[in-house]
BAPA-571965 format. One record per residue (C-alpha): residue in one letter; x, y, z. Coordinates in steps of 0.2 Angstrom, whole numbers, padded with zeros to 4 digits, always signed. Layout:
BEGIN
aXYZ
...
END
This chain:
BEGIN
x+0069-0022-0027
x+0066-0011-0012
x+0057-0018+0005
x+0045-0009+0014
x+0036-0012+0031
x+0015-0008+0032
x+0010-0006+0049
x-0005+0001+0058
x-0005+0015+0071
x-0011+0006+0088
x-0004+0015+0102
x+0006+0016+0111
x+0014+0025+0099
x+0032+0023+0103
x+0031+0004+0098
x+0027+0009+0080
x+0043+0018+0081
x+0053+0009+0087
x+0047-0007+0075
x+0051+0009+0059
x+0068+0010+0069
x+0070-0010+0069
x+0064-0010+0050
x+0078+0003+0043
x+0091-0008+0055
x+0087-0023+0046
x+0088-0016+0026
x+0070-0012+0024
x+0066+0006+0011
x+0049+0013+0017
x+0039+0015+0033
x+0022+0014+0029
x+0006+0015+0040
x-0013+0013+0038
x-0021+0030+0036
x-0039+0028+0046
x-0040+0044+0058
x-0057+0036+0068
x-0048+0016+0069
x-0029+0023+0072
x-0019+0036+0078
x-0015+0049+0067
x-0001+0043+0054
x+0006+0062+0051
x+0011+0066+0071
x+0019+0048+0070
x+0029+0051+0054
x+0038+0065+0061
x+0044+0055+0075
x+0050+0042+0064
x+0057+0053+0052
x+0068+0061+0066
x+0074+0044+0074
x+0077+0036+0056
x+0091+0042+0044
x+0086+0034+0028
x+0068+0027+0031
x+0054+0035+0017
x+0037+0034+0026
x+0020+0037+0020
x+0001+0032+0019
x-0005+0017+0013
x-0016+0026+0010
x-0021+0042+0011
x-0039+0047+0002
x-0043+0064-0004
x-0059+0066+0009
x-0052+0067+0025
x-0041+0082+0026
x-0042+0097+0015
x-0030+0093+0000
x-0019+0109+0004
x-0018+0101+0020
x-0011+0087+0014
x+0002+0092+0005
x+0006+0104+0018
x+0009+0089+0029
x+0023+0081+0016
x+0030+0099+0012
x+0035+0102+0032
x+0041+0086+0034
x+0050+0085+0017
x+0059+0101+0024
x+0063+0095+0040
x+0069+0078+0037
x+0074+0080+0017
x+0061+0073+0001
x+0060+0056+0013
x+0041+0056+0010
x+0028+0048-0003
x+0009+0048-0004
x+0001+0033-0006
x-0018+0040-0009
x-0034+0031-0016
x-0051+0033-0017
x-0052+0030+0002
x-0060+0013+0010
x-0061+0012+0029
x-0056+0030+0034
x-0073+0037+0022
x-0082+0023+0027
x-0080+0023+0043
x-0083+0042+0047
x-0101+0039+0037
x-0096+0046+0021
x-0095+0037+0001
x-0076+0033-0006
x-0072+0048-0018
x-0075+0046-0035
x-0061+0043-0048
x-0062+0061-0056
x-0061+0067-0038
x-0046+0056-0033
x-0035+0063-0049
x-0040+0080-0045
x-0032+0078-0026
x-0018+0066-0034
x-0014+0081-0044
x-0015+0097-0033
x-0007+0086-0019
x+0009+0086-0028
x+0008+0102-0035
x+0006+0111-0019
x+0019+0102-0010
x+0032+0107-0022
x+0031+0123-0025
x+0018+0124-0039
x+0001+0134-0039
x-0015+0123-0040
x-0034+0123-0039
x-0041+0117-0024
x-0061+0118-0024
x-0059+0134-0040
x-0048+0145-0028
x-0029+0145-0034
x-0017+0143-0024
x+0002+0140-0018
x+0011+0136-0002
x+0023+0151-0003
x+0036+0144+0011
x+0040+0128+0000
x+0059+0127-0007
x+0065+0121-0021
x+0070+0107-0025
x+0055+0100-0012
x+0050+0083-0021
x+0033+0073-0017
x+0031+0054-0028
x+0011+0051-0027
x+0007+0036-0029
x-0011+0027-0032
x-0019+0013-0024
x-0029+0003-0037
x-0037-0014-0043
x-0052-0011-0058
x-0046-0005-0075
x-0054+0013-0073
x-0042+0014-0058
x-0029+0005-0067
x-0030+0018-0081
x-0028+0031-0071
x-0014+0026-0062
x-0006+0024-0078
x-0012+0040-0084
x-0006+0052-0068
x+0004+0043-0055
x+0022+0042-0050
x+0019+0025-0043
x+0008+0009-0042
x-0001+0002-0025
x-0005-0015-0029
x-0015-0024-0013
x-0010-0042-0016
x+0005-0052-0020
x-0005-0066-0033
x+0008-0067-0049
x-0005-0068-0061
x-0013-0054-0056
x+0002-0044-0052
x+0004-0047-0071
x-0013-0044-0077
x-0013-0026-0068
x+0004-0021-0070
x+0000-0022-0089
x-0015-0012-0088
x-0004+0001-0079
x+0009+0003-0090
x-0002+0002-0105
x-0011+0017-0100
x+0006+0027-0098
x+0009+0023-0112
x-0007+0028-0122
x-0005+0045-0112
x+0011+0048-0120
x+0023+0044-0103
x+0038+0032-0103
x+0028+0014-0095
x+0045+0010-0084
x+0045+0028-0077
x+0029+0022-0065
x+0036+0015-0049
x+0028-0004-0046
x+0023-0006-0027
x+0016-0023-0022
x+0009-0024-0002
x+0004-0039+0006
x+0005-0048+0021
x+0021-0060+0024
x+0024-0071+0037
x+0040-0081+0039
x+0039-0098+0048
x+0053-0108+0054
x+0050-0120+0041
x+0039-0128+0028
x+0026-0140+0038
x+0011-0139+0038
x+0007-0135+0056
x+0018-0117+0053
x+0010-0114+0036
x-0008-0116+0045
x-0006-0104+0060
x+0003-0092+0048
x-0010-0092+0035
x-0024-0088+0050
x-0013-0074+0055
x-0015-0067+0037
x-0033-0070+0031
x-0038-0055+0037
x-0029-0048+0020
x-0041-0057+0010
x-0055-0051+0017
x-0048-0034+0016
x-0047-0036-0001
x-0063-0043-0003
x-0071-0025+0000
x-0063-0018-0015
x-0068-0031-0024
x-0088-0032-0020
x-0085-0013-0026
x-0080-0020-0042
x-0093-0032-0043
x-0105-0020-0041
x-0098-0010-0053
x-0096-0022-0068
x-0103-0038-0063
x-0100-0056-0057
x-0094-0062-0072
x-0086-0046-0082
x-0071-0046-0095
x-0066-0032-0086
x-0060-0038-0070
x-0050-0053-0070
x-0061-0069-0062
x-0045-0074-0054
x-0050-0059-0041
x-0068-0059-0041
x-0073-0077-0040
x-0070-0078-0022
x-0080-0067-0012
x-0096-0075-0016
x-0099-0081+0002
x-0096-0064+0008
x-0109-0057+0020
x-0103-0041+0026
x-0087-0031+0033
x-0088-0023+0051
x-0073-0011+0051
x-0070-0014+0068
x-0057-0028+0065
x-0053-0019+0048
x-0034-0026+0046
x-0033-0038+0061
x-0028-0055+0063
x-0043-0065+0068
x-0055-0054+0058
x-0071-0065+0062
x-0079-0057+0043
x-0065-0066+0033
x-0072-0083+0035
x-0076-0083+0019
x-0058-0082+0013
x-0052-0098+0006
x-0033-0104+0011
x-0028-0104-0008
x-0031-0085-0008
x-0019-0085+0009
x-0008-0092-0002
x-0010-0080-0015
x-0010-0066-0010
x+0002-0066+0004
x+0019-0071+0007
x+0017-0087+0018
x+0035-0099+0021
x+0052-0100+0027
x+0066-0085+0019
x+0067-0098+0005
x+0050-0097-0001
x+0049-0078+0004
x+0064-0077-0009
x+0057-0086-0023
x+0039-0074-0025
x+0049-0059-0022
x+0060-0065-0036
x+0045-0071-0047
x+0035-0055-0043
x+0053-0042-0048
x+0051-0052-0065
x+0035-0047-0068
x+0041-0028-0065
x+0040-0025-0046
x+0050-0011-0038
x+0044-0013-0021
x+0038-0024-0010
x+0029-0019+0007
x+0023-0032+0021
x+0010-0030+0028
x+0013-0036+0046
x-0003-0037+0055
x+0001-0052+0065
x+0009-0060+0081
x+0026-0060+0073
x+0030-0043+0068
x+0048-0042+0075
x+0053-0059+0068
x+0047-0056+0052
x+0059-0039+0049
x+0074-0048+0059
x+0070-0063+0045
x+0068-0052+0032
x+0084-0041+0036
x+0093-0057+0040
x+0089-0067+0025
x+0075-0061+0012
x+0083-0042+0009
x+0103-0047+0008
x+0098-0062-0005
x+0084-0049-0014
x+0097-0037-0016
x+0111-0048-0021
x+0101-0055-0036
x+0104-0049-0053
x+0086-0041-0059
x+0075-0054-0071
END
C-alpha cells in the first residue's frame, strides 16, 4: 500500500515544500494538495517546485474540477511537468466543491466531468481530443508522456462512472464499511464496461492523527483536530441527499444519517481545524472516517482497509501536528505497512 500526504496551499509557500520534502524522506508515495485557486495558492506553480526538490515524490490535485481552468490548460499543466520532471504526476479531478463554489459557480455535472476526465488525459499524452467541438493536440507532447486520472466520488452515478473511465478511485473517508460498499460499486462498473476491476487504482484520503498513546485525553484533542473532515464530507453528502433522498437504497445510511443537524457550510474555514460548521459532526464519525491512535492503531485500519482493496492511502493533515504525523508515519506506520504481506 502506497502512502500519500494531502496538504493545502497556505503560504508561505516554501513550508509546503519543505513538508513534500520531509514526506518523500520518511517513505511517503504522493504529494497531494487541495485545488481551491480563490482559498489557496495556486497548486500548479507549487508542484513544480516540489517536483524539482523531490526525486520520487508523485504530486497532484485532490482535486482538480473541470471548471476552473480550460481543460487543454490542464493538461497542458501535467504534460510540461511530466516533461521536466518525468510521468511523476496524477490528476485527481471531480465535479468540483469549494473551488466552483466558492467563485459563485454550480459543480459540473457528471456528463461534463467525463468529458474533461477524458480530453484531459488525451491531451497530455499526446492524443488529439475535443475540447468545446474544436479538435485538438498539444503537438510538443513526447511519447511515452503518461497522465493516471483519477475520480473523486461518493453516489452510485459517480461511482459508475469511476468505474466506467478512471484510472483510479478518490475515496473521501476511511470508514471500512463504506470503503467496502463503494469500492464494490467501482469495480462492478469496470467490469460491466468490459475493463479488468483490479486495473482501477483504490485511493482512500482522510485525516490521520497520531497520538502518543491511546487515552482518552489524546484521542479527544486528536478527534477536534479532525472533525473538520466530517463536515467536509457532509457537503457532498447533502448533495446526495438532495439527490435521492433521506432515506434511499441508493446511498448507503451508514453515510447519510448524520448530517441531519447540518445547518450550512461557510467556505471560509473549508478544510481547517476548528471549522465552527462542523458541530454537528458526531465523535463516531471522527472515528470513522479518519485515522485517530497511536502507530498501532494507524497500522491496524490501514491493514483492514488493504483488505478490502486499497492501494493508497493519503492523510489528510490539516492539523497542529503535521510534522509528527509524517515523522510517525515514516517511523512506524509505512516500514510495518510495507513489510506486511498483502490480505
Amino acid at each position: 500500500m502506497d502512502i500519500g500526504l494531502v496538504l493545502q496551499t497556505d503560504p508561505p509557500a516554501q513550508l509546503l515544500i519543505e513538508r513534500m520534502k520531509r514526506a518523500e524522506r520518511a517513505g511517503f508515495s504522493h504529494g497531494w494538495t487541495f485545488d481551491s485557486c480563490v482559498l489557496w495558492q495556486e497548486p500548479f506553480v507549487l508542484y513544480s517546485r516540489i517536483l524539482a526538490e523531490t526525486e520520487r515524490l508523485t504530486v497532484g490535485p485532490m482535486v482538480t474540477n473541470p471548471g476552473t481552468r480550460t481543460w487543454e490548460v490542464t493538461a497542458s499543466l501535467f504534460a510540461t511537468l511530466n516533461d521536466l520532471y518525468g510521468n511523476r504526476t496524477v490528476c485527481g479531478i471531480g465535479r468540483g466543491d469549494s473551488a466552483m463554489r466558492v467563485a459563485g459557480r454550480r459543480p459540473a455535472t457528471l456528463a461534463r466531468l467525463g468529458e474533461a476526465m477524458h480530453a484531459i488525459k488525451e491531451l497530455a499524452e499526446g492524443r488529439e481530443a475535443e475540447v468545446d467541438a474544436t479538435t485538438m493536440r498539444l503537438p510538443w507532447v513526447r511519447p511515452g508522456a503518461s497522465l493516471p486520472v483519477w475520480m473523486a466520488a461518493y453516489g452510485p452515478k459517480a461511482l459508475a462512472l469511476a468505474g466506467r473511465q478512471a484510472d483510479g478511485f478518490i475515496l473521501q473517508l476511511a470508514d471500512p464499511y463504506l470503503t467496502e460498499w463503494m469500492v464494490k460499486a467501482v469495480r462492478t462498473a469496470a467490469a460491466e464496461a468490459g475493463r479488468d476491476p483490479g486495473s482501477v487504482t483504490v485511493c482512500v484520503a482522510a485525516p490521520a492523527y497520531v497520538t502518543a498513546d491511546g487515552s482518552p485525553a489524546a484521542l479527544a484533542h486528536a478527534r477536534e483536530q479532525c472533525r473538520w473532515f466530517g463536515g467536509m464530507v457532509g457537503n457532498h453528502v447533502a448533495d446526495l441527499v438532495a439527490r435521492y433522498g433521506e432515506h434511499s437504497a441508493m446511498v448507503p445510511e451508514a453515510l447519510t444519517a448524520y448530517i441531519k443537524e447540518r445547518h450550512g457550510y461557510d467556505y471560509s474555514h473549508h478544510g481547517r481545524a476548528g471549522n465552527p460548521d462542523t458541530a454537528f459532526v458526531p465523535d463516531g464519525i471522527v472515528d470513522r472516517f479518519c485515522l485517530i491512535g497511536p502507530p498501532e492503531a494507524q497500522i491496524a485500519r490501514l491493514e483492514q482497509l488493504r483488505s478490502l482493496g486499497v492501494d493508497q492511502f493519503a492523510v489528510y493533515a490539516m492539523h497542529d501536528a503535521v510534522e509528527s504525523t509524517i515523522d510517525a508515519y515514516g517511523a512506524a506506520v509505512i516500514p510495518a505497512v510495507a513489510s506486511a504481506a498483502p490480505a
